[in-house]
PyMOL commands that place a pseudoatom at each C-alpha (Angstrom):
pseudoatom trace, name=CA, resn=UNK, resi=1, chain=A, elem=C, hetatm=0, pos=[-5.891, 30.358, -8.958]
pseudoatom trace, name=CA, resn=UNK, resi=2, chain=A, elem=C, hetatm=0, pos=[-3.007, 28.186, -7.803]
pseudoatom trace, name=CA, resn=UNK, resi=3, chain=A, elem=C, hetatm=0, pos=[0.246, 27.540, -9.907]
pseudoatom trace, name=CA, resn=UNK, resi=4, chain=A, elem=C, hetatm=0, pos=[0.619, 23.958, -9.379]
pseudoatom trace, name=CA, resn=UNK, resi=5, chain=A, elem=C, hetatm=0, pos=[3.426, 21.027, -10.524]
pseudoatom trace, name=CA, resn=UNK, resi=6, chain=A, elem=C, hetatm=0, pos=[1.860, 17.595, -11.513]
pseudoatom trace, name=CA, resn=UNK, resi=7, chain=A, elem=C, hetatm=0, pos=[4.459, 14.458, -12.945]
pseudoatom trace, name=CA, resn=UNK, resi=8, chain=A, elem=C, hetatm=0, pos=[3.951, 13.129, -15.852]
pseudoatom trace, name=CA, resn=UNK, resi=9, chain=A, elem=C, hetatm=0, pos=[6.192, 10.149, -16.099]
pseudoatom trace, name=CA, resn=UNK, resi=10, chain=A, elem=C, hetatm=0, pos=[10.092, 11.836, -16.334]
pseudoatom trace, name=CA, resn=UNK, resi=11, chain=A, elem=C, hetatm=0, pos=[8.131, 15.370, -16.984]
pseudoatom trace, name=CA, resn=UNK, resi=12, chain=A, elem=C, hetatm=0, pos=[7.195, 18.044, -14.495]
pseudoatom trace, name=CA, resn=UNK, resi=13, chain=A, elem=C, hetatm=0, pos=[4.391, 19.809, -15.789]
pseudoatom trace, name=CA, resn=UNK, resi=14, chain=A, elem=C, hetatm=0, pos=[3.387, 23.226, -15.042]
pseudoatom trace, name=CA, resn=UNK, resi=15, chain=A, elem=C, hetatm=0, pos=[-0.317, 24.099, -14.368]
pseudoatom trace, name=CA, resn=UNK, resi=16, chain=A, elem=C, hetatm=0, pos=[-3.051, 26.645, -13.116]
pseudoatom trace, name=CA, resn=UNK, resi=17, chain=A, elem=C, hetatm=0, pos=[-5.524, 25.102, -10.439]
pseudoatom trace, name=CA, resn=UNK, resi=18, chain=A, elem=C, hetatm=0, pos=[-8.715, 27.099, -10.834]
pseudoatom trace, name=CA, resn=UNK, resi=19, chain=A, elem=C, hetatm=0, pos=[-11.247, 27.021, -7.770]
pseudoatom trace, name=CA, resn=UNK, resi=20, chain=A, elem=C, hetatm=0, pos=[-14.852, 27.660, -7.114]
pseudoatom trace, name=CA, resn=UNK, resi=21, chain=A, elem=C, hetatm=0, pos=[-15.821, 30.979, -5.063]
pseudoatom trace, name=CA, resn=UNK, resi=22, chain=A, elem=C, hetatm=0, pos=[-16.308, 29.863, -1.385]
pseudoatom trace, name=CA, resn=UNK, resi=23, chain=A, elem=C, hetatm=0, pos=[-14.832, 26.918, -1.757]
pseudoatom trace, name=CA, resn=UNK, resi=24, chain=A, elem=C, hetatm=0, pos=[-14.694, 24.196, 1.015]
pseudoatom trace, name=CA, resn=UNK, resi=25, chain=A, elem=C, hetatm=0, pos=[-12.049, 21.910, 1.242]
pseudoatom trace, name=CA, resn=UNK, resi=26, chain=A, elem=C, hetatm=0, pos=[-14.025, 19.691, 2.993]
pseudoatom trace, name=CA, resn=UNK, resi=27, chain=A, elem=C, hetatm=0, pos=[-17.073, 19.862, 0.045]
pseudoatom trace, name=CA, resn=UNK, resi=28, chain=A, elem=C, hetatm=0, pos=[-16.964, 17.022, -2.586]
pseudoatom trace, name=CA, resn=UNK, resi=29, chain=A, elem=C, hetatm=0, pos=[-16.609, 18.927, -6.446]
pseudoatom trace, name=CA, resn=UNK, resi=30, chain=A, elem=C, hetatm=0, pos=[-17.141, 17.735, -9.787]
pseudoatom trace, name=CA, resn=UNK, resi=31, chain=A, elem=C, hetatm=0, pos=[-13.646, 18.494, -11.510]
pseudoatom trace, name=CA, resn=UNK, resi=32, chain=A, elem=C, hetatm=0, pos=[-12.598, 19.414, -14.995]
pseudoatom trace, name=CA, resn=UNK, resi=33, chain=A, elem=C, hetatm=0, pos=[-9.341, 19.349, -17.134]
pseudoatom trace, name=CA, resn=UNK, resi=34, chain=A, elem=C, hetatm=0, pos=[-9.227, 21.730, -20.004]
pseudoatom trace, name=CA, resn=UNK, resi=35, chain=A, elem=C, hetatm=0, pos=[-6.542, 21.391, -22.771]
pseudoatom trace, name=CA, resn=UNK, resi=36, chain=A, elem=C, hetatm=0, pos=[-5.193, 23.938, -24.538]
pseudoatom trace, name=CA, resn=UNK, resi=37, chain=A, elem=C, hetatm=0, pos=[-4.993, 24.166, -28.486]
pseudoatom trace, name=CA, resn=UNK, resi=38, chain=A, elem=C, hetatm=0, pos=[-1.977, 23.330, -30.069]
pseudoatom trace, name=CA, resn=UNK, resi=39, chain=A, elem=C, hetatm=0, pos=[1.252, 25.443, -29.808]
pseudoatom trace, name=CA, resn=UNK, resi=40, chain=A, elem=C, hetatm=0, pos=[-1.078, 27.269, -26.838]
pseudoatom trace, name=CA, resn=UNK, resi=41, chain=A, elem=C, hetatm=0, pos=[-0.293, 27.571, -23.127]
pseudoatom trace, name=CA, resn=UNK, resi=42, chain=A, elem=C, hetatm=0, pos=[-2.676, 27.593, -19.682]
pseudoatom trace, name=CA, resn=UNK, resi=43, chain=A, elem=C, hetatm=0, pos=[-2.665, 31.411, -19.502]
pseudoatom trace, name=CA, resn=UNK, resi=44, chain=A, elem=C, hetatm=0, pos=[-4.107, 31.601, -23.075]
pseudoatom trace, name=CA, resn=UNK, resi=45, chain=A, elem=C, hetatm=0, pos=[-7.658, 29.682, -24.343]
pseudoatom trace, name=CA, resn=UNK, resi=46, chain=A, elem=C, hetatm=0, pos=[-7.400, 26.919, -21.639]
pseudoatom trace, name=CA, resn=UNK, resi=47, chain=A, elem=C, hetatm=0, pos=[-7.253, 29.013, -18.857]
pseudoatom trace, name=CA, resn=UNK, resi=48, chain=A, elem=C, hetatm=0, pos=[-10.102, 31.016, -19.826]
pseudoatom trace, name=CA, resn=UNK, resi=49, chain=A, elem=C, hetatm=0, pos=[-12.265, 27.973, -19.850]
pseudoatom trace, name=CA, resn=UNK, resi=50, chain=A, elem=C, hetatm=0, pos=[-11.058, 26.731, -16.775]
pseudoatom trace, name=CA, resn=UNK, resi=51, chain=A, elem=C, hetatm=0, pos=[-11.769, 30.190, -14.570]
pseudoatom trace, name=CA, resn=UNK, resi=52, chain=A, elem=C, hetatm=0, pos=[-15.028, 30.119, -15.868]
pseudoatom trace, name=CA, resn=UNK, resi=53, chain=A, elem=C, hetatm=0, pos=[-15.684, 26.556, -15.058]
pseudoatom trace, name=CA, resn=UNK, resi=54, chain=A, elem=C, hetatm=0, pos=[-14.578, 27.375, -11.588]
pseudoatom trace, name=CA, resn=UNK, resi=55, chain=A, elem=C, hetatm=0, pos=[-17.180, 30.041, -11.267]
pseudoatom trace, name=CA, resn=UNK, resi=56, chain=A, elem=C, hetatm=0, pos=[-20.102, 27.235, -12.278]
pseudoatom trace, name=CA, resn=UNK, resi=57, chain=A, elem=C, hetatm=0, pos=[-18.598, 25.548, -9.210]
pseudoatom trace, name=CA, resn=UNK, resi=58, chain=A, elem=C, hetatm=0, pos=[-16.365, 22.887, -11.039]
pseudoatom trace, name=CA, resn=UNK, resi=59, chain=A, elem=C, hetatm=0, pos=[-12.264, 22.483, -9.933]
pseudoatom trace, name=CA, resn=UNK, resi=60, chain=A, elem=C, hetatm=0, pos=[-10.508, 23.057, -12.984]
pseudoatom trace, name=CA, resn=UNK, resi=61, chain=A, elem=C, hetatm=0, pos=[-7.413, 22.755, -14.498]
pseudoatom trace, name=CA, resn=UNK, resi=62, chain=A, elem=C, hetatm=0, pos=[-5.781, 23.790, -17.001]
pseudoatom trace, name=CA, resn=UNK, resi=63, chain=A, elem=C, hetatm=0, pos=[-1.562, 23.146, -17.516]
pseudoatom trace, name=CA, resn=UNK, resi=64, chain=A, elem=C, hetatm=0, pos=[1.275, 23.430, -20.120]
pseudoatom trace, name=CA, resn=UNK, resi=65, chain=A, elem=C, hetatm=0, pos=[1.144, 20.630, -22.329]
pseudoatom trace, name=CA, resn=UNK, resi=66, chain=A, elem=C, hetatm=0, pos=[4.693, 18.411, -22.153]
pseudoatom trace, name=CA, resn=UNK, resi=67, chain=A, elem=C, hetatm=0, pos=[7.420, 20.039, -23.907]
pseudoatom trace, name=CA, resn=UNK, resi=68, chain=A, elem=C, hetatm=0, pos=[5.544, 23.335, -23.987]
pseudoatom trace, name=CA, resn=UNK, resi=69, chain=A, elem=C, hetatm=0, pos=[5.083, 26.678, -22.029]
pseudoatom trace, name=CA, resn=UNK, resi=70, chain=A, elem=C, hetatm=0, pos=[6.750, 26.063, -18.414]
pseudoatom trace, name=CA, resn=UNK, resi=71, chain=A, elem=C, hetatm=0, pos=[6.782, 22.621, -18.261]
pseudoatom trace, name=CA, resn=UNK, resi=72, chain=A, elem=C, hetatm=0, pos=[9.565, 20.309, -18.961]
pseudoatom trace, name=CA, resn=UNK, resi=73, chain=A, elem=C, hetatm=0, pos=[10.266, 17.978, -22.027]
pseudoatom trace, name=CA, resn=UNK, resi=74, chain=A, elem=C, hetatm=0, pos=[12.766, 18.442, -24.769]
pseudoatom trace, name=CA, resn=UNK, resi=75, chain=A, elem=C, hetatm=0, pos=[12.596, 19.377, -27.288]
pseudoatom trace, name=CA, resn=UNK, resi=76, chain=A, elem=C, hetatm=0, pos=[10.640, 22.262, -26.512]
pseudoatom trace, name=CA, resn=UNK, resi=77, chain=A, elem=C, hetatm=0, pos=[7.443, 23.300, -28.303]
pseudoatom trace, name=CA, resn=UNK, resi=78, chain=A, elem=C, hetatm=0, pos=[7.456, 19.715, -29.312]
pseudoatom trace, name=CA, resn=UNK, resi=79, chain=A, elem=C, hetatm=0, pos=[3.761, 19.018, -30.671]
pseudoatom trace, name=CA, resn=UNK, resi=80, chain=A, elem=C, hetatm=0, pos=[3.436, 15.400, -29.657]
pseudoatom trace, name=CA, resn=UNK, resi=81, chain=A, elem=C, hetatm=0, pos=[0.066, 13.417, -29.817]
pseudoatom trace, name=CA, resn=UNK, resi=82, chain=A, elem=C, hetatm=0, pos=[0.963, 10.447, -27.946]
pseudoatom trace, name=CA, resn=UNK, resi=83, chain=A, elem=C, hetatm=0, pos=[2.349, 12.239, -25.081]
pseudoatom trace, name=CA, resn=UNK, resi=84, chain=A, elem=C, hetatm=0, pos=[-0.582, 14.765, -24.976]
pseudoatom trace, name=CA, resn=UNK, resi=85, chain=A, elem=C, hetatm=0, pos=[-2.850, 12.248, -24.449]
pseudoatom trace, name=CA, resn=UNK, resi=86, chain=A, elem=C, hetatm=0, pos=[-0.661, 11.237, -21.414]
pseudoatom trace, name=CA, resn=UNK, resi=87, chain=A, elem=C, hetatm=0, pos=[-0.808, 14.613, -20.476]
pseudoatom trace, name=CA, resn=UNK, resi=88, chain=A, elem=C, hetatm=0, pos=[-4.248, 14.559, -19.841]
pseudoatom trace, name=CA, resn=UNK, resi=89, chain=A, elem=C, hetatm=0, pos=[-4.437, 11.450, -18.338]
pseudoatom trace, name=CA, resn=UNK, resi=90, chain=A, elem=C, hetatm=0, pos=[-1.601, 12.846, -15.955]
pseudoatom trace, name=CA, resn=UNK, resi=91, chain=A, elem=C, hetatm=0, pos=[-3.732, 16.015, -15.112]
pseudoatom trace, name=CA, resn=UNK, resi=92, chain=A, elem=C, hetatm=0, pos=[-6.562, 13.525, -14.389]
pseudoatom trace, name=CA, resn=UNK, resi=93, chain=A, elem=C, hetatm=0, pos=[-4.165, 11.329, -12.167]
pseudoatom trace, name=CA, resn=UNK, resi=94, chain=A, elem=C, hetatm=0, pos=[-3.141, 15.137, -10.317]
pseudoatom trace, name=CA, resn=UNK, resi=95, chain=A, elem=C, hetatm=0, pos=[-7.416, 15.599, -9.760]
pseudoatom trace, name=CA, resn=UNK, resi=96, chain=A, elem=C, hetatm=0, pos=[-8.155, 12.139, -8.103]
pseudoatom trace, name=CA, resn=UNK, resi=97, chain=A, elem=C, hetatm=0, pos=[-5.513, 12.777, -5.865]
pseudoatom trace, name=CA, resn=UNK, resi=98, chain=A, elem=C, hetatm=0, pos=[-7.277, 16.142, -4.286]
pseudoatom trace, name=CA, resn=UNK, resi=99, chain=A, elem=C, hetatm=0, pos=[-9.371, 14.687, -1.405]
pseudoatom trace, name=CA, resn=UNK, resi=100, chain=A, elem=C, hetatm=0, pos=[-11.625, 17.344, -2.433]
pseudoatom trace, name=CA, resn=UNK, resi=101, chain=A, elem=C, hetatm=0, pos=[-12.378, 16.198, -6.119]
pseudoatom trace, name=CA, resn=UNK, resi=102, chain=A, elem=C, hetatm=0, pos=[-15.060, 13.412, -6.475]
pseudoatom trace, name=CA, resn=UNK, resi=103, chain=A, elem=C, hetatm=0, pos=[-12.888, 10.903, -8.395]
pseudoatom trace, name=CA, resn=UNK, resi=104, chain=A, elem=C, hetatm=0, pos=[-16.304, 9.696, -10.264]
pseudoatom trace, name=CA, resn=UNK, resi=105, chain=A, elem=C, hetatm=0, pos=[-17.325, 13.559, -11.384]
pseudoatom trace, name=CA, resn=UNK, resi=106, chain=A, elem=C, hetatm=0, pos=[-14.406, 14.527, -14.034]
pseudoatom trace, name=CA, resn=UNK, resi=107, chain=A, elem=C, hetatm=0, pos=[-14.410, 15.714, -17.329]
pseudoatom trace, name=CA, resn=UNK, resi=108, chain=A, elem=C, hetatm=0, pos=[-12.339, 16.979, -19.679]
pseudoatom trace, name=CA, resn=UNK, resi=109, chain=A, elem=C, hetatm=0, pos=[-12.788, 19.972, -22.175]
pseudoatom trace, name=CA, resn=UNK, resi=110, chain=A, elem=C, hetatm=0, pos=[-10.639, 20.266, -24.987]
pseudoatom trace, name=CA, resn=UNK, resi=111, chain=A, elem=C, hetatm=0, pos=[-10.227, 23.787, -27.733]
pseudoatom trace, name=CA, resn=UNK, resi=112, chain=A, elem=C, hetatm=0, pos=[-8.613, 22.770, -31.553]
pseudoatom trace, name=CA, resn=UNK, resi=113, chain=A, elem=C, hetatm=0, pos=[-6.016, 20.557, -31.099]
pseudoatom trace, name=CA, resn=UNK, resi=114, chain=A, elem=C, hetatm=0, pos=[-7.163, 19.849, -27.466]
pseudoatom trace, name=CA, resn=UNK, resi=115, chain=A, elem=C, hetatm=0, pos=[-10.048, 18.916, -28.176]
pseudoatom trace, name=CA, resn=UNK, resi=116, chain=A, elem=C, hetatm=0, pos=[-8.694, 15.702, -30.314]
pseudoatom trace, name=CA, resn=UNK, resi=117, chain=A, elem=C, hetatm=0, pos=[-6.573, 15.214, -27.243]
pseudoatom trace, name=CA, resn=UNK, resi=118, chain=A, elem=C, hetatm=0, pos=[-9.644, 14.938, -25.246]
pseudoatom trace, name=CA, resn=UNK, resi=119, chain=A, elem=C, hetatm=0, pos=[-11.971, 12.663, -27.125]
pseudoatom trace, name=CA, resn=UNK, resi=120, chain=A, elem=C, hetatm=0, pos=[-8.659, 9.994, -27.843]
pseudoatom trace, name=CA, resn=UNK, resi=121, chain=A, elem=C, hetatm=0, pos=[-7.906, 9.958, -23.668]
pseudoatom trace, name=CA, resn=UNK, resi=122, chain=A, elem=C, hetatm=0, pos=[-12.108, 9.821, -23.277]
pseudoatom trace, name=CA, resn=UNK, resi=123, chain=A, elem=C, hetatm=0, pos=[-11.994, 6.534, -25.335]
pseudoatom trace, name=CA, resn=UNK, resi=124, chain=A, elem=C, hetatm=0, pos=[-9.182, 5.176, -23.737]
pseudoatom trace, name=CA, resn=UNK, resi=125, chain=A, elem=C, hetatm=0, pos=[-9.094, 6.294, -19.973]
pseudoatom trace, name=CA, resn=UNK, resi=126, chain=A, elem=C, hetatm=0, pos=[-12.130, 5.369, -18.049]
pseudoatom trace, name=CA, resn=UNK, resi=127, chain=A, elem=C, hetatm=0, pos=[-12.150, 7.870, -15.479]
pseudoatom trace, name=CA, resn=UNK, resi=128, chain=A, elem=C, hetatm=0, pos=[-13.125, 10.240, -17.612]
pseudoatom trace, name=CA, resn=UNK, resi=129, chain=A, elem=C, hetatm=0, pos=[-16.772, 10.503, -17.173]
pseudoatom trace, name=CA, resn=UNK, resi=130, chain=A, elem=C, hetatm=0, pos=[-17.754, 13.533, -19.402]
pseudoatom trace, name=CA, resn=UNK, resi=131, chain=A, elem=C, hetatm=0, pos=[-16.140, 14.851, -22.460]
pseudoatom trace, name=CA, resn=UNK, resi=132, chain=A, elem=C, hetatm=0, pos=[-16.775, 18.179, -24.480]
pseudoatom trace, name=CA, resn=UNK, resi=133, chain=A, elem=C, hetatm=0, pos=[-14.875, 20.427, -27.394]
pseudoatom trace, name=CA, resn=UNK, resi=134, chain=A, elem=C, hetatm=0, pos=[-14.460, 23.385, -28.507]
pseudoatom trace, name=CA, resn=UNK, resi=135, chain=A, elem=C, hetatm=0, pos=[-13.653, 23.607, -32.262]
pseudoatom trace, name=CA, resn=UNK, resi=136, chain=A, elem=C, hetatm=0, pos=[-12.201, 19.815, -31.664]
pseudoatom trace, name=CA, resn=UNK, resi=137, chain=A, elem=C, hetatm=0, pos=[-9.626, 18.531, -34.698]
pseudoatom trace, name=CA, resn=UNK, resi=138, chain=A, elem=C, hetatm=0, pos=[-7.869, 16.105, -35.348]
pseudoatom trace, name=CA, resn=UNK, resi=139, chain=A, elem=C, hetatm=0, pos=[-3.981, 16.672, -35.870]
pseudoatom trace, name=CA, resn=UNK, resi=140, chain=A, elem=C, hetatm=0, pos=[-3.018, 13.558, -36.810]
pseudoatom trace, name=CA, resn=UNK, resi=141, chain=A, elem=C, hetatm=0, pos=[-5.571, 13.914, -39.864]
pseudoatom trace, name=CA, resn=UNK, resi=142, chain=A, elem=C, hetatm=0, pos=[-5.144, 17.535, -40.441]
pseudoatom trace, name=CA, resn=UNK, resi=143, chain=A, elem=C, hetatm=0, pos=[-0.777, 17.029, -40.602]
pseudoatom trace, name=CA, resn=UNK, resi=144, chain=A, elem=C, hetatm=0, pos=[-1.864, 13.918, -43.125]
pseudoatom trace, name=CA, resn=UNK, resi=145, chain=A, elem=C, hetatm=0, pos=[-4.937, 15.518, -45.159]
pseudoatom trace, name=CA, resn=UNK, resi=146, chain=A, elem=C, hetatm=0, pos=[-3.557, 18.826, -44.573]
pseudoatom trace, name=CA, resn=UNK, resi=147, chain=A, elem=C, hetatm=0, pos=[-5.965, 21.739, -43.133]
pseudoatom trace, name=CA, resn=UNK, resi=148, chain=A, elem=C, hetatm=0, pos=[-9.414, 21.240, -45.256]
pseudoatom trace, name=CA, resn=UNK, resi=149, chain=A, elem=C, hetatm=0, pos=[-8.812, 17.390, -45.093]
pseudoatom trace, name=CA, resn=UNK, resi=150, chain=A, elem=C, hetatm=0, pos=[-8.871, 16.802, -48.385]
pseudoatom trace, name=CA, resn=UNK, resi=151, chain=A, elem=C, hetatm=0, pos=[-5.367, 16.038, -49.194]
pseudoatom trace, name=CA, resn=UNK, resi=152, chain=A, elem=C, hetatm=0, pos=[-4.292, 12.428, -49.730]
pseudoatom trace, name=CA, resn=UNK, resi=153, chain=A, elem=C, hetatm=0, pos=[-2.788, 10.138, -47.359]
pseudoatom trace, name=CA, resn=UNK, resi=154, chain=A, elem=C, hetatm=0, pos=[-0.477, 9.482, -49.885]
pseudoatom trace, name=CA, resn=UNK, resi=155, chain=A, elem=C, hetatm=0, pos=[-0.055, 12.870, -51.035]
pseudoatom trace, name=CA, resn=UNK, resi=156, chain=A, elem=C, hetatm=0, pos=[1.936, 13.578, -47.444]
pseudoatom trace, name=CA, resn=UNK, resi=157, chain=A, elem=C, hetatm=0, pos=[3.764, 10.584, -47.571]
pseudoatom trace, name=CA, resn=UNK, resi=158, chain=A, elem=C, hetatm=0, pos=[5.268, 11.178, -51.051]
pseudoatom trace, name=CA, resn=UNK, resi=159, chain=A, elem=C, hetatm=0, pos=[6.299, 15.001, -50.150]
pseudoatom trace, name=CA, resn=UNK, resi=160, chain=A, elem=C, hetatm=0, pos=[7.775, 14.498, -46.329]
pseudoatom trace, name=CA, resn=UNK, resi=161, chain=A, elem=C, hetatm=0, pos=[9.594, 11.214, -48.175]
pseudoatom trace, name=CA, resn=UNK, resi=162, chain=A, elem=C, hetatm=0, pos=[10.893, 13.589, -50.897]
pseudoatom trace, name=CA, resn=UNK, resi=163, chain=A, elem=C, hetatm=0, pos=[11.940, 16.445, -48.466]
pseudoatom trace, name=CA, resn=UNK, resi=164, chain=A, elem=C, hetatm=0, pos=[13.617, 13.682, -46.321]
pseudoatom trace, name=CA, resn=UNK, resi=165, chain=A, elem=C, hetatm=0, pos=[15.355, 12.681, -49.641]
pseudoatom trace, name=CA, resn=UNK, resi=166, chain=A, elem=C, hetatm=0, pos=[16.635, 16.000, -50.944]
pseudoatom trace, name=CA, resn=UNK, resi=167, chain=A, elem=C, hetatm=0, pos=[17.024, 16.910, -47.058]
pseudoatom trace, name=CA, resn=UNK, resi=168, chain=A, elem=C, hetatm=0, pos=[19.602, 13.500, -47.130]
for i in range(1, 168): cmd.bond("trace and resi %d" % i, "trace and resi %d" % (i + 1))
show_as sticks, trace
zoom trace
């Protein structure tokens, strides 16, 4: 494993390159990036997934989300959608740039949190060629319809607009 910096925009971020035994840097590898749950870090669920998808012979990568674990952004621990869905795009961006990474072989794998992350830069980000999850949510959905989903759009909107209020 190499500890690795990749930009993102204004944001350094901090990340864990995983590699396959006896690799060959002049071999051609199918590449993965694997995002971490919300609130996690690389050491934790993400890195797991990527060391083992290094010994099936992938490149992997796993990294600190933007304004988490050891990369930059502030404020920290700042749970973000938009900008983790950059996040992976910039960790697939930081792959294609490894002459050793076949640019049309990467995939991302996303746990919780990560794995919404995944599927919404999947959708949008066409170098993505394979996609999987691991207990995927949504967080957008589960901050709105709270854990079980069953909340009300407007349920949320009427409590965060009365905490603003009382907050005011």
């Amino acid at each position: 494993m190499d500890s690795i910096t990749l930009p993102n925009g204004p944001i350094a971020m901090a990340g864990n390159l995983f590699l396959p035994d006896n690799f060959d840097p002049q071999a051609s590898y199918a590449a993965v990036v694997t995002v971490h749950p919300g609130g996690g870090v690389k050491e934790q669920t993400a890195g797991l997934y990527a060391a083992k998808m290094a010994e099936e012979g992938f490149v992997a990568l796993a990294y600190d989300a933007s304004f988490q674990g050891e990369s930059g952004g502030d404020p920290h621990h700042l749970e973000d959608p938009a900008a983790r869905v950059e996040d992976v795009r910039a960790a697939v961006d930081f792959l294609q740039s490894l002459g050793y990474v076949d640019a049309e072989r990467i995939g991302v794998l996303g746990v919780c949190a990560g794995g919404g992350y995944a599927v919404n830069a999947a959708l949008t980000d066409y170098r993505i060629k394979a996609v999987t999850t691991v207990s995927a949510v949504n967080i957008g959905t589960s901050f709105r319809r709270g854990w079980y989903g069953t909340d009300s759009d407007a349920a949320f909107f009427r409590e965060n607009l009365a905490a603003h209020s009382e907050a005011n």
